[in-house]
Residue, then its C-alpha position, 0 to 999 in steps of 0.5 A: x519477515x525479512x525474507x518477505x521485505x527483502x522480496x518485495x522490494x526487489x518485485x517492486x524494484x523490477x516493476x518500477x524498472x519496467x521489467x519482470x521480477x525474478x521468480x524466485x522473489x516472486x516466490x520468496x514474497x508469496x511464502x514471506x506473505x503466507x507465514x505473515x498471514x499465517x501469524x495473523x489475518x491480513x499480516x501479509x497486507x499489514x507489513x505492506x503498509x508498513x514498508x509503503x509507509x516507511x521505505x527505509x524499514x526494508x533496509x533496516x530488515x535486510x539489515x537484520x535490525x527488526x525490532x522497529x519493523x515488528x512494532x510497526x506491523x504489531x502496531x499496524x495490525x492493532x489499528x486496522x482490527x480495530x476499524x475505528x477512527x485510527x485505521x480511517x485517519x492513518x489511511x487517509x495520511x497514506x493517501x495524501x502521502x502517496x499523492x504528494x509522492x505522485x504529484x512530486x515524482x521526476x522520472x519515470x521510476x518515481x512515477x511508478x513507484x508512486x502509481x504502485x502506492x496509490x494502486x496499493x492503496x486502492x486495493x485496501x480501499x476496495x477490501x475495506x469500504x469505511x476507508x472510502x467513505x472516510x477518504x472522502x469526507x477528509x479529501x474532498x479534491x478526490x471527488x473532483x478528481x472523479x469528476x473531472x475523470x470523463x466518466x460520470x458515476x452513473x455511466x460508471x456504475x451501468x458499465x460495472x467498473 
């Protein structure tokens, strides 16, 4: 675990940086998020989430200080095997979160941080359709969002996006 967390940050220190991650971080997040996923389906995305949602537990992890990070990814992966109204309403309070989070960045580092979040977020939506489904019943500003985007749904189908 710590060696995953450590390696993710340091890939998405670089992106936000607007550089290309170091290799071997690169590396070190794959295996990390393999022996993750290895302990359980879909630990890797689980911690994830976890480290998107709380940024401090990554230097609590580096710091050897595990034992919240653990519960929080036990806890985590509970709530989404479940797919109940729990996995829905934790998503849709990330989803707000990382909109504020968007909405309030300065600069153009938190405004990357802030799009890798959201794009994060997108990537479970597009793995797990009931977060769709639940995000929009709880945010209905999203579907104007859509429609305000230019592209109309239908054009948006017909075109396979």
């Amino acid at each position: 675990m710590a060696s995953y967390a450590r390696a993710f940050v340091a890939v998405e220190v670089a992106h936000c940086n607007s550089k290309w991650p170091e290799r071997s971080d690169v590396r070190a997040m794959h295996a990390g998020a393999d022996m993750l996923d290895q302990l359980r389906t879909g630990g890797a995305e689980d911690m994830r989430v976890v480290l998107d949602r709380t940024p401090d537990l990554a230097a609590e992890i580096a710091a050897g200080r595990t034992n919240e990070a653990w519960r929080a990814w036990v806890d985590e992966g509970r709530v989404r095997s479940s797919d109940g109204p729990d996995n829905s309403a934790r998503f849709v309070a990330d989803w707000r979160a990382a909109s504020a989070e968007r909405a309030a960045a300065v600069g153009q580092i938190a405004t990357r941080q802030a799009d890798r979040k959201m794009e994060r977020l997108i990537e479970r939506m597009e793995r797990q359709p009931g977060l769709e489904r639940a995000l929009g019943k709880q945010v209905p500003e999203r579907q104007l969002e859509i429609d305000r985007s230019g592209i109309s749904r239908t054009r948006d189908m017909g075109l396979g996006l």
